[in-house]
N, C-alpha and C positions, 0 to 999 in steps of 0.2 A: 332834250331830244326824246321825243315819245318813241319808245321800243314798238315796231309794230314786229307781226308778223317774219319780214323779210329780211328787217336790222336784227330782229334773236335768232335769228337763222345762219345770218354769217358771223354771228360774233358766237353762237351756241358751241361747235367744236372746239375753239378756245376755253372755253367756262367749262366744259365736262370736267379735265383733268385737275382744275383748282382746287388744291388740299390747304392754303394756308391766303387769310385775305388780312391783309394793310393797311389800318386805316392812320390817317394825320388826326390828327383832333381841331385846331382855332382855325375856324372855317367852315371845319365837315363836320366833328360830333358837336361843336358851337356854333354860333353864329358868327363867331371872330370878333366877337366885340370883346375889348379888353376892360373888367371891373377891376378898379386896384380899394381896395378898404384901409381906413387909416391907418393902418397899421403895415403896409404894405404889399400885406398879401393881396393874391386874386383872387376871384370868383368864378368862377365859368355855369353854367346854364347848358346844361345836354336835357336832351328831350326821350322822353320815356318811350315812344314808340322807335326810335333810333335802337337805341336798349334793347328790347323786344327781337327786334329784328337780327340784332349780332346775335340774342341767344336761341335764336330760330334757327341761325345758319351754324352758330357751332352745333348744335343738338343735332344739324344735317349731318354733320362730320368735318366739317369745314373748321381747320383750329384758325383765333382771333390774334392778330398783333396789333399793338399802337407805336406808333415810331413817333414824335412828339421833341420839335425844337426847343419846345419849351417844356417847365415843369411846375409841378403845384402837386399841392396834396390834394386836392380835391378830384385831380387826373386819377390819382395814386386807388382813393377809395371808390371813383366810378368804375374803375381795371378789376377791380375786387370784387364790387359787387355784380360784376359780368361776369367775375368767372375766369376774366385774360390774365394769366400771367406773363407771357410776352408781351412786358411794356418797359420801353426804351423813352425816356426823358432827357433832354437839353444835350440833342441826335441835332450836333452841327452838323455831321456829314452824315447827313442819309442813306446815303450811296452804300457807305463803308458798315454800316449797321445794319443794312438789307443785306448786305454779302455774308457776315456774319452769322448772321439770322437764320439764311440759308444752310449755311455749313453746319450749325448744330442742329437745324432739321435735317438735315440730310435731305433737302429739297432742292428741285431746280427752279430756276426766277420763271418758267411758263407757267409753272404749277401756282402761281400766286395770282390773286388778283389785289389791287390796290384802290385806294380813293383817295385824292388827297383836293389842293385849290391852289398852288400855287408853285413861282419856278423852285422852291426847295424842296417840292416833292417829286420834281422830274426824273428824280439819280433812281428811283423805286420805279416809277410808272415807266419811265419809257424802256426796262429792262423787264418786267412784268408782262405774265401770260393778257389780262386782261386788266387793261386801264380808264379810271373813270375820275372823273372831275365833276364840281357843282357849278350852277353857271355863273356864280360869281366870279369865277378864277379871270385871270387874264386871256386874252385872246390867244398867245403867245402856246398857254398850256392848252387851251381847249383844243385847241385844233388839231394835239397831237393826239388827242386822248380816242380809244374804242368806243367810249360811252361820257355822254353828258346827262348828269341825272337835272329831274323834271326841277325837283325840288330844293329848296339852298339848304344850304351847309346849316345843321342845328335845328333844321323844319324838314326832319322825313328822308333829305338826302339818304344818308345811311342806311334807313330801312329799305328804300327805293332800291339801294346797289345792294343789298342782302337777298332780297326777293327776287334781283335778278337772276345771280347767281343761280340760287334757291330753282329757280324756274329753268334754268338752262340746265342744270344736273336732273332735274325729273321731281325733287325734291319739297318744291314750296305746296304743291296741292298734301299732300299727308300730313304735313304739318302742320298748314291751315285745317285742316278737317277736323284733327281732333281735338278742335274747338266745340264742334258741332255737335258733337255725340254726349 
């Protein structure tokens, strides 16, 4: 769903007051392909400009959570090398770990935005100030979602819903800039 103009417009008031965003990870910071190695651990593949972009939006002021069905260490040292300490691993109930999450921020669920791909991230998005999906998800979840990003899950997604936020607080141009200088 290309953001023009008049979609950042109605969905901008919503994204001002977001202080805390939500991401899934197998789908949105992967591509959801599952690697198992002989040994039987996994793999996962997150993409650096993804990266980039969570630490552009926390640097805005925006704190990072990962709420994550599954677990792996390789989640464990991506969380790290971001910077996220709010990381929630083999999060059967979503729902009850976002409430949570809440309560020891001392946040309200509009103040959040989320990304996830699929219906076990619905208990988050559909209680969430600002909700987005990649387009791989099911038809089921797009359609409830505020935003569809351009990009899939593990190719840019994440950076795409950082930048918007980033863009709807007033945020992403200074961040960008001091590239430039």
């Amino acid at each position: 769903m290309r953001l023009t103009e008049a979609k950042l417009a109605s969905i901008s008031a919503r994204m001002r007051e977001i202080k805390l965003a939500v991401f899934d990870v197998d789908g949105v910071m992967t591509d959801g392909s599952l690697v198992y190695r002989e040994d039987g651990d996994s793999i996962k593949v997150f993409n650096a400009l993804d990266g980039h972009g969570m630490k552009m939006l926390q640097a805005s002021g925006v704190e990072l959570a990962i709420i994550s069905g599954r677990g792996s260490k390789a989640l464990e040292k991506r969380a790290a090398d971001l910077g996220i300490s709010q990381l929630f691993q083999h999060a059967d109930n979503k729902g009850k770990v976002f409430a949570q999450l809440l309560q020891s921020l001392t946040l309200e669920a509009h103040q959040v935005a989320s990304i996830g791909d699929d219906v076990v991230d619905l208990p988050i998005l559909m209680r969430c100030g600002f909700a987005a999906c990649v387009p791989a998800a099911p038809a089921f979840v797009r359609e409830r979602m505020h935003y569809v990003t351009e990009a899939e899950g593990g190719h840019g997604a994440v950076r795409e819903f950082c930048e918007v936020i980033m863009m709807a607080q007033g945020t992403l141009d200074a961040a960008l800039n001091k590239y430039l200088g």
